[in-house]
C-alpha positions as CSV (number, residue, x, y, z in Angstrom):
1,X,29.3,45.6,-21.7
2,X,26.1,46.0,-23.2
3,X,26.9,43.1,-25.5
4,X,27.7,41.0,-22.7
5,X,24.7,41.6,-20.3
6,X,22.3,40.6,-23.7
7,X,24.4,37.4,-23.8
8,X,23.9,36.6,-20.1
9,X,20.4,37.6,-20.4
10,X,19.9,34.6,-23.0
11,X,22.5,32.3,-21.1
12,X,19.6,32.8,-18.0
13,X,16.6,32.1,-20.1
14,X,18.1,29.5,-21.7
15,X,19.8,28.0,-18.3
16,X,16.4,28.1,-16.3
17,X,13.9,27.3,-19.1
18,X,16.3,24.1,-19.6
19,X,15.9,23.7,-15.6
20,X,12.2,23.9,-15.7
21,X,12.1,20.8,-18.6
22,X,14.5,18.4,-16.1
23,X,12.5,19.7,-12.9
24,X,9.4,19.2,-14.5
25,X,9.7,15.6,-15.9
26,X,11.3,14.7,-12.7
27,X,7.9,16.3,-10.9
28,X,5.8,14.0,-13.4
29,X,8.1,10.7,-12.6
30,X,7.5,11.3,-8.7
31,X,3.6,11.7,-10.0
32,X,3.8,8.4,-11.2
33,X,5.4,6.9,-8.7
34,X,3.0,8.1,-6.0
35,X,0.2,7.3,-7.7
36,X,1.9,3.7,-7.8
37,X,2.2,3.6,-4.5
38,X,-1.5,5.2,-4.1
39,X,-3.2,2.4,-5.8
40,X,-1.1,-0.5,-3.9
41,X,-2.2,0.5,-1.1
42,X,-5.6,1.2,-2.1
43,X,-6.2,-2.1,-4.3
44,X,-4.2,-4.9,-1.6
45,X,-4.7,-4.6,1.7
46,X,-7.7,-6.7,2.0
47,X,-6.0,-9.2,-0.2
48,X,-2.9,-8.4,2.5
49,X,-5.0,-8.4,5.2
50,X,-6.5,-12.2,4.6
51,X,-2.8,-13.8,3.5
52,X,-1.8,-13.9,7.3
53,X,0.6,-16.7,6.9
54,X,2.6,-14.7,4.5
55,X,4.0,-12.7,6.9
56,X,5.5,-12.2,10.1
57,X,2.5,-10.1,13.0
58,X,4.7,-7.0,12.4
59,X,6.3,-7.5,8.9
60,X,2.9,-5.7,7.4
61,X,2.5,-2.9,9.6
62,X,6.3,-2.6,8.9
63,X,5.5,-2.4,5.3
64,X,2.1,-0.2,5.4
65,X,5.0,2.6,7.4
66,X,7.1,2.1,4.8
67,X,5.2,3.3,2.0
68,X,3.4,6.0,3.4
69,X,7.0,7.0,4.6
70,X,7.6,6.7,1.1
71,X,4.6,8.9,0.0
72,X,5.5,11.2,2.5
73,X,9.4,11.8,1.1
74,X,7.4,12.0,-2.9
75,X,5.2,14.6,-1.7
76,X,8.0,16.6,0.2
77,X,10.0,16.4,-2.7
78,X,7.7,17.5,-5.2
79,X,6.9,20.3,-3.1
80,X,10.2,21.6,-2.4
81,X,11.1,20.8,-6.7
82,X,7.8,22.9,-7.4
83,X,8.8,25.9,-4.9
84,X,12.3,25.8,-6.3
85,X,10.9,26.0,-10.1
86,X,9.1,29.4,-8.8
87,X,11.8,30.4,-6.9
88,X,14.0,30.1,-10.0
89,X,11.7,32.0,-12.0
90,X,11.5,34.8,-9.7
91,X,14.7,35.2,-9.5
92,X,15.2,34.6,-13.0
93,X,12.6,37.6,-13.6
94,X,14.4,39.8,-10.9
95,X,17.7,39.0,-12.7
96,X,16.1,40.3,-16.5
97,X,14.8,43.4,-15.1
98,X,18.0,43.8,-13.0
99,X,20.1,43.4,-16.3
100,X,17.9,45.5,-18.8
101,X,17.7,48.4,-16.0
102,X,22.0,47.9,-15.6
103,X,22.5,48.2,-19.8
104,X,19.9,51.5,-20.1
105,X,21.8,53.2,-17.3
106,X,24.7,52.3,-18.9
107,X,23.2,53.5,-22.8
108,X,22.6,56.5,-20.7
109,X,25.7,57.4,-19.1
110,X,27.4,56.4,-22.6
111,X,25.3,59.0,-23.9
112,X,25.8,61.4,-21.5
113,X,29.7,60.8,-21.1
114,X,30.0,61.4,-24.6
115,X,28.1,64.7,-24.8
116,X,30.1,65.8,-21.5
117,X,33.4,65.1,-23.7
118,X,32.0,67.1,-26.9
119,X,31.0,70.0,-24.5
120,X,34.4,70.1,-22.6
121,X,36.2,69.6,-26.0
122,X,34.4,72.6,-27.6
123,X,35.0,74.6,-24.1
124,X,39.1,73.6,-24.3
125,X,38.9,74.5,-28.2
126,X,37.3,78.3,-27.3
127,X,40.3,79.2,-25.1
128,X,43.5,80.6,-26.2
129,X,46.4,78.6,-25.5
130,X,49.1,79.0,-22.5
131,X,51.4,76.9,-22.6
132,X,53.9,79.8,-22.0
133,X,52.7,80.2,-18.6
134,X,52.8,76.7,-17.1
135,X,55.9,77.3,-15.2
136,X,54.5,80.1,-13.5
137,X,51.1,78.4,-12.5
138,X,52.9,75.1,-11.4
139,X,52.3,76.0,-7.9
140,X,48.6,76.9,-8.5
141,X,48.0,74.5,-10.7
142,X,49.3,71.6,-7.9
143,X,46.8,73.2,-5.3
144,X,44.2,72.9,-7.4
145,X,45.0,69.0,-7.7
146,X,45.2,68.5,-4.2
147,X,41.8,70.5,-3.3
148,X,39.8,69.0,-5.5
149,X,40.8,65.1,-6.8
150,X,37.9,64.1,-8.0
151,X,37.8,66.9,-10.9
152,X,41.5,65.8,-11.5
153,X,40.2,62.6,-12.1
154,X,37.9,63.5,-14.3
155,X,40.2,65.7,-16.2
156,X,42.4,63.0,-15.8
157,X,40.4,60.7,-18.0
158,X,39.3,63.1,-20.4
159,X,42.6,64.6,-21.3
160,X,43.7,60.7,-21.0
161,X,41.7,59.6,-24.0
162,X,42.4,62.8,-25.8
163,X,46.2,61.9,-25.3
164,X,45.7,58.3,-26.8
165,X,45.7,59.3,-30.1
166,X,49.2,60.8,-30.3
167,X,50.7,58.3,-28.1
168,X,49.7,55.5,-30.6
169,X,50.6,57.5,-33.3
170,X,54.3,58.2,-31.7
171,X,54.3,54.3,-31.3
172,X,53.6,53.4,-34.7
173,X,56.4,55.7,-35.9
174,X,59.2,53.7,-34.0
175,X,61.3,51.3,-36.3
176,X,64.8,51.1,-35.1
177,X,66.2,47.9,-35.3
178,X,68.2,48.0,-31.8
179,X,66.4,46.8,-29.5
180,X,67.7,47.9,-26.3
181,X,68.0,51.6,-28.3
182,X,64.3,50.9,-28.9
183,X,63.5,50.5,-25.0
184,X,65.1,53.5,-24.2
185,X,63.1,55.9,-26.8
186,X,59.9,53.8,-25.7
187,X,60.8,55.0,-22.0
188,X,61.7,58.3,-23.0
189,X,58.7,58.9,-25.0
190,X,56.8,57.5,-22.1
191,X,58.5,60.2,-20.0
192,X,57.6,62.6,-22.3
193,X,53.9,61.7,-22.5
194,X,53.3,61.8,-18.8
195,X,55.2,65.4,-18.8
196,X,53.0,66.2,-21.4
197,X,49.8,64.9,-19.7
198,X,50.6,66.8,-16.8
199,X,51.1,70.2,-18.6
200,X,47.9,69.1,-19.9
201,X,46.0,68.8,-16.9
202,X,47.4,72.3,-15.6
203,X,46.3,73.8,-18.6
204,X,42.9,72.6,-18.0
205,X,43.5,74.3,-14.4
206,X,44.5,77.1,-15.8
207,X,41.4,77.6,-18.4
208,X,38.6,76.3,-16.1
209,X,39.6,79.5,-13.3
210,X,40.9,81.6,-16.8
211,X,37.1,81.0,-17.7
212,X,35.7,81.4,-13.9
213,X,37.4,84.5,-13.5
214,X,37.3,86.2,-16.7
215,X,33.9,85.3,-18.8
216,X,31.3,86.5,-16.4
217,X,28.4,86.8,-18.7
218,X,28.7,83.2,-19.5
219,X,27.7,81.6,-15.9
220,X,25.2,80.3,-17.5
221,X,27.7,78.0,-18.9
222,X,29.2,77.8,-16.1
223,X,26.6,76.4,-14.0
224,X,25.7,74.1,-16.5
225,X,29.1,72.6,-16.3
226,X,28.8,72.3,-12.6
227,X,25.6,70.8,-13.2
228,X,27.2,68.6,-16.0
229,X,29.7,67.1,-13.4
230,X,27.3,66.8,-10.8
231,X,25.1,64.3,-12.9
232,X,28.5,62.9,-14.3
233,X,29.2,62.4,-10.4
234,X,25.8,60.8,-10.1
235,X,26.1,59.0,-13.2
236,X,29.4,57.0,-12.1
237,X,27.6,56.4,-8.6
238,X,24.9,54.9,-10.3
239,X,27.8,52.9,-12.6
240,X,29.1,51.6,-9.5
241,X,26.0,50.6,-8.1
242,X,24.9,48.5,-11.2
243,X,28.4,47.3,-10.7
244,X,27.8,46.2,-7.5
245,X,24.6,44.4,-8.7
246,X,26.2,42.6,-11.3
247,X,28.4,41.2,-8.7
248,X,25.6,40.4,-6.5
249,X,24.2,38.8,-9.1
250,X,27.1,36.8,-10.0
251,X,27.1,35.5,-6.6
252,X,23.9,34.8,-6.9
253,X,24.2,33.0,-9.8
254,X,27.2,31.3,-8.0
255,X,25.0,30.5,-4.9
256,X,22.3,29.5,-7.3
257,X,25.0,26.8,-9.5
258,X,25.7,26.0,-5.6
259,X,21.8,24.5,-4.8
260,X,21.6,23.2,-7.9
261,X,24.4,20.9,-7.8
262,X,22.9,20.1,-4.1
263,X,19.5,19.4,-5.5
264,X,21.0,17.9,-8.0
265,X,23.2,15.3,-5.6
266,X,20.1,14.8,-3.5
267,X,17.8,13.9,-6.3
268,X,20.2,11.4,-7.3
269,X,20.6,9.9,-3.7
270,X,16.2,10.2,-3.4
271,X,16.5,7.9,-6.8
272,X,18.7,5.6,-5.4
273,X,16.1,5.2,-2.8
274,X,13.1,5.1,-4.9
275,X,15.2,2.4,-6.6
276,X,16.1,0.5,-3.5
277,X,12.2,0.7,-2.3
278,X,11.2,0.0,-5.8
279,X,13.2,-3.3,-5.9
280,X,12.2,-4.1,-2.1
281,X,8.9,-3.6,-3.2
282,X,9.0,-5.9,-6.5
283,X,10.5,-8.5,-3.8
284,X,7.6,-8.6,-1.7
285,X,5.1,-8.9,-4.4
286,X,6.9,-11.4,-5.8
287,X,6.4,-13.5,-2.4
288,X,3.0,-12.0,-1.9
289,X,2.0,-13.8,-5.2
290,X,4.1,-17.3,-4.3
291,X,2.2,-17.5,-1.0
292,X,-0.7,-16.3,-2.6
293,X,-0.3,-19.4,-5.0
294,X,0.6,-21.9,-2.3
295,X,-2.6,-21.1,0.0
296,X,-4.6,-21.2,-2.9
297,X,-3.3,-25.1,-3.5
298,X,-3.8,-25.3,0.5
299,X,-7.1,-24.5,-0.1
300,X,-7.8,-26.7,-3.1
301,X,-6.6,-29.2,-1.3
302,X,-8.8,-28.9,2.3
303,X,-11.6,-28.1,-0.5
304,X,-11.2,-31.9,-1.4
305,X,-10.9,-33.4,1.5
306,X,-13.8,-31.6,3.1
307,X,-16.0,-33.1,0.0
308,X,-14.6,-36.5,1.1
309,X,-15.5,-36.1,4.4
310,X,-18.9,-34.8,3.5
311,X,-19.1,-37.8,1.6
312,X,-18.3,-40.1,4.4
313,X,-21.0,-37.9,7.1
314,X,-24.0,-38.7,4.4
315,X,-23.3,-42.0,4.1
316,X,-22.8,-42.9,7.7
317,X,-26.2,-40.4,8.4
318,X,-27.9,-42.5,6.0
319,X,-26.4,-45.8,7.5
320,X,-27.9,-44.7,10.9
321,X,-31.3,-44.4,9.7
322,X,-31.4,-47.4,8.0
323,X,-30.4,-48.6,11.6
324,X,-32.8,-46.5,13.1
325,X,-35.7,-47.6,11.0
326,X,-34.6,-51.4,11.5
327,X,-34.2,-50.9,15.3
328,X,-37.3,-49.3,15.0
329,X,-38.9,-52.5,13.1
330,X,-37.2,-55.0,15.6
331,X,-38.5,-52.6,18.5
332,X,-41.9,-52.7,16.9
333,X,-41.4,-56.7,16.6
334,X,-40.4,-56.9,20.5
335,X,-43.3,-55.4,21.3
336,X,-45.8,-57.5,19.6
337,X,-43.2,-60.9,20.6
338,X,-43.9,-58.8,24.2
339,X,-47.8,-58.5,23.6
340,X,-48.2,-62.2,22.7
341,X,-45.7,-63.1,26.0
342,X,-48.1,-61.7,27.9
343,X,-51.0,-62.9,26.6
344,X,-49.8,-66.2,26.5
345,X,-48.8,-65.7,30.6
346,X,-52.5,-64.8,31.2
347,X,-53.4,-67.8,29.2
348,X,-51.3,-69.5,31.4
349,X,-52.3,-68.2,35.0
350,X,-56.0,-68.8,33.6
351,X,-54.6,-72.6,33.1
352,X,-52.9,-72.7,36.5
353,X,-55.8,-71.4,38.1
354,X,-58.1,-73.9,36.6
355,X,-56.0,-76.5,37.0
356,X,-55.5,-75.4,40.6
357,X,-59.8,-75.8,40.5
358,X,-59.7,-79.0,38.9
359,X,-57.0,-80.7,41.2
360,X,-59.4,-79.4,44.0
361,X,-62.1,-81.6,42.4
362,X,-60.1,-84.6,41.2
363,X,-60.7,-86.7,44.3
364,X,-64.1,-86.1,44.1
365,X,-64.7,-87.4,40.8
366,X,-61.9,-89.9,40.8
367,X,-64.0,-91.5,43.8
368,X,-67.3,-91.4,41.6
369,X,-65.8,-92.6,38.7
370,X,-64.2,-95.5,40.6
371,X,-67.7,-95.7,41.8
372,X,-69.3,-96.5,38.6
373,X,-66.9,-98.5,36.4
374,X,-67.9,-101.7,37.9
375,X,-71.8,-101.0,37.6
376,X,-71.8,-99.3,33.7
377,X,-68.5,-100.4,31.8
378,X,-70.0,-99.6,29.3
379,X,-70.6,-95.6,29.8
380,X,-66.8,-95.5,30.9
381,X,-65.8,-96.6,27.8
382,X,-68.0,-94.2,26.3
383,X,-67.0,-91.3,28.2
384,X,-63.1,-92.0,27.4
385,X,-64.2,-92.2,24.0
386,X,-66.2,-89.0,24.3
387,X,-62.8,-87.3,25.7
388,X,-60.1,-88.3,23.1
389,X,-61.7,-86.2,20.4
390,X,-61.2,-83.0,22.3
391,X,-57.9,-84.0,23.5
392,X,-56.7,-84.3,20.4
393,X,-58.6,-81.0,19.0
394,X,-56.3,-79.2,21.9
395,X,-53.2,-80.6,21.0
396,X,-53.7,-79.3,17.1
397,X,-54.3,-76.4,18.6
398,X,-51.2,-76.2,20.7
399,X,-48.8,-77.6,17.9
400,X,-50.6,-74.7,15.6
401,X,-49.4,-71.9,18.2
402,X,-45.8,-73.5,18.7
403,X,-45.4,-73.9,14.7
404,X,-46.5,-70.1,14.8
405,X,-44.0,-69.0,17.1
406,X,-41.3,-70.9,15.4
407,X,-42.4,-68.7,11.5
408,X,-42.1,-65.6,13.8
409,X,-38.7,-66.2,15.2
410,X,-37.3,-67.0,11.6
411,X,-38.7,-64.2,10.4
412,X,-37.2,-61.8,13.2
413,X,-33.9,-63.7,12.5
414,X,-34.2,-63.1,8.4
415,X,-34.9,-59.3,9.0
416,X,-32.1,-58.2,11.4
417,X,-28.9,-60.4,10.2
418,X,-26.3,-58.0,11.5
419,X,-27.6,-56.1,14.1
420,X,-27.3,-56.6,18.0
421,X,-28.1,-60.0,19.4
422,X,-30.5,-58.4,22.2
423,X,-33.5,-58.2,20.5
424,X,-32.8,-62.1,18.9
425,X,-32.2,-63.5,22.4
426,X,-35.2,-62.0,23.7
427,X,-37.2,-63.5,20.5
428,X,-35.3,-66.5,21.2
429,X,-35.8,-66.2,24.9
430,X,-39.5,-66.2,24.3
431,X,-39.6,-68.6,21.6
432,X,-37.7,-70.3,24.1
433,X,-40.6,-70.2,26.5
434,X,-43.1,-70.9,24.1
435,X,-41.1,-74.3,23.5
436,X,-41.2,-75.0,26.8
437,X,-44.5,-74.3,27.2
438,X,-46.0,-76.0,24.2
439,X,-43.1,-78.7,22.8
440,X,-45.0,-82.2,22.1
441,X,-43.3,-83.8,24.6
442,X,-45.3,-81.4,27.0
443,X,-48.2,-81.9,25.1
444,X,-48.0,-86.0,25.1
445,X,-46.9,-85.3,29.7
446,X,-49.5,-86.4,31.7
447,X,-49.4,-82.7,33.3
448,X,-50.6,-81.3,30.0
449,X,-53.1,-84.1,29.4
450,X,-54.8,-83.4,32.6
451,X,-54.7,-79.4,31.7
452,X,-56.3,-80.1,28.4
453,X,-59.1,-82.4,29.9
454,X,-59.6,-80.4,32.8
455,X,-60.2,-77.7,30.3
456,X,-62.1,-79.4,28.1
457,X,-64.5,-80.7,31.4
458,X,-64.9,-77.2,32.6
459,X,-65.8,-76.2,29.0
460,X,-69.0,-79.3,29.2
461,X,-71.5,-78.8,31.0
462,X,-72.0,-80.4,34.2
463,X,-73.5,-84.6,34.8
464,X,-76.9,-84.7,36.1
């Protein structure tokens, strides 16, 4: 027994420390994977968090659950591997002590059951024997059986073992050949040994009250006897208890191969998992990166255009203030053409006004110059004479300003090609009026020959 409990003892040590290596890498693979998991969700979900059209509104919330679900289950699981590592090797230590306490009892009681034998054998050698008498204490003899058992068991046993010796030694003399002749000695001998263990047991009666009764001075003996199968009493007690906690631990051990085999079946179902979430997980990054890859293009793309487009907004800017400054030219070129319009219609109402003055005074000198061409011919020819100079001085003049206007126009014309025609009719509009108001066929009208002399009188000073 003792052999076997140092065996188990190494089967246990060897059994859990091989447990603790399996628990322990599987602890540092769930390590890894968390930490995984940790710096996914640490490192993307601002890069998650800006790819918006990769995924449905609740696809990543579904996916931010899932992993810290799936942290959740690593951590649980770690936790519940690491308390069942120290559970195992409490109950590993409780087993060792258990065991080493179970074999020294049982050294002990080895010991002791085989000093209780020599004493007994040397008290059954220091009596006389009776065998003559066994008939006559039968009776006694079967009372003391049936008072006290458990002595008769003890006797039982030790007279048992002593017994073994002869019936071996009866067995190893049988050699018939027959058989059947060979059954019946066996079962006769067998008789014979029980008969012969039973005289032997009411012998030991006989002695133990021969020895009560009769040796007085030895109580000391005696009572250490008594006290010899008390502690033999207590010693099988104890047997039987360690008994009982070898088979407590054996269904311990049993319960113990039990959750291991359940550990074991849902470690391999939480690795399935893993491996499911793993692949789902491989899946969407996969995506991730093709819509990653396809916005970026997007991007590259709108990045273009938007330079085209910036492109096309500077030119048509700069476009518009070339128009604006050439607008502004033309509108500075209005103004003047304006300007001159009106000085040229003050010129004008300054004319009318004069020639309204002069038209007032026409009869007047047409009757005093009617009045004197008969009496000095001579001074009218003279005076007509006198007037054709300035008459053709104002004319110059007025061909000068319509040749001026003319330059102006073409110019206006040369410096806005392909703009709005509003500013060119209103050039032409005026040039139109400066025409009209200094062509030579007005100059060469009588209308504009009586202006110009009318003019040219009220410029001379007046006949004395």
């Amino acid at each position: 027994m003792e052999d076997t409990l140092t065996c188990s003892h190494a089967t246990f040590s060897q059994v859990f420390g091989r447990q603790g290596q399996l628990m322990q890498a599987t602890v540092q693979s769930l390590n890894s994977l968390n930490d995984q998991i940790a710096q996914f969700m640490v490192t993307r979900p601002c890069s998650l968090a800006d790819d918006d059209e990769a995924f449905m509104p609740g696809e990543r919330d579904t996916l931010r659950k899932s992993m810290t679900l799936m942290r959740h289950l690593l951590m649980d699981a770690q936790g519940k591997i690491l308390k069942m590592m120290d559970d195992n090797k409490q109950l590993a230590q409780r087993i060792d002590g258990a065991i080493q306490s179970a074999s020294q009892e049982v050294t002990n009681l080895r010991s002791e059951l085989s000093a209780t034998s020599r004493r007994l054998a040397e008290l059954g050698a220091s009596s006389p024997p009776a065998l003559e008498n066994h008939h006559q204490l039968n009776h006694h003899d079967d009372s003391l059986h049936y008072r006290d058992p458990s002595v008769h068991h003890r006797q039982k046993t030790v007279v048992t073992d002593m017994c073994y010796p002869a019936e071996i030694s009866s067995l190893m003399d049988f050699g018939t050949p027959d058989c059947s002749l060979g059954k019946v000695l066996l079962r006769e001998e067998v008789v014979q040994l029980q008969e012969e263990v039973h005289l032997l047991r009411q012998m030991k009666d006989m002695l133990s009250k021969d020895l009560e009764e009769t040796q007085g001075g030895c109580s000391s003996n005696l009572l250490s006897a008594t006290e010899l199968r008390v502690q033999l009493s207590d010693k099988e007690q104890e047997l039987d208890r360690a008994k009982e906690a070898l088979q407590a631990m054996k269904a311990d051990r049993k319960h113990l191969k039990v959750e291991n085999s359940e550990l074991v079946s849902q470690m391999k179902e939480l690795y399935l998992t893993l491996e499911n979430r793993e692949e789902q997980l491989r899946e969407f990054i996969r995506n991730y990166d093709q819509h990653r890859k396809e916005s970026e293009d997007a991007v590259k793309v709108l990045a273009k255009e938007k330079d085209v487009l910036e492109r096309e907004k500077w030119d048509l800017r700069r476009q518009a203030k070339e128009s604006t400054e050439q607008a502004t030219i033309l509108r500075s070129q209005i103004d003047m053409k304006e300007n001159r319009i009106k000085e040229l219609e003050a010129e004008l109402t300054m004319a009318k006004q004069s020639l309204a003055t002069l038209t007032k005074d026409v009869p007047k000198r047409h009757s005093l110059i009617m009045a004197a061409e008969p009496v000095v011919n001579g001074s009218q020819e003279w005076v007509m004479q006198a007037d054709l100079p300035l008459t053709a001085a104002i004319r110059q003049s007025q061909q000068t300003l319509y040749h001026g206007h003319i330059t102006d126009r073409q110019a206006v014309v040369r410096i806005s090609p392909c703009h709005t025609r509003q500013p060119s009719v209103i050039s032409d509009a005026s040039a139109a009026d400066g025409d009209r108001s200094s062509t030579p066929s007005d100059i060469n009208s009588p209308r504009h020959r009586t202006h110009s002399l009318c003019n040219v009188r009220a410029a001379r000073p007046p006949l004395k």
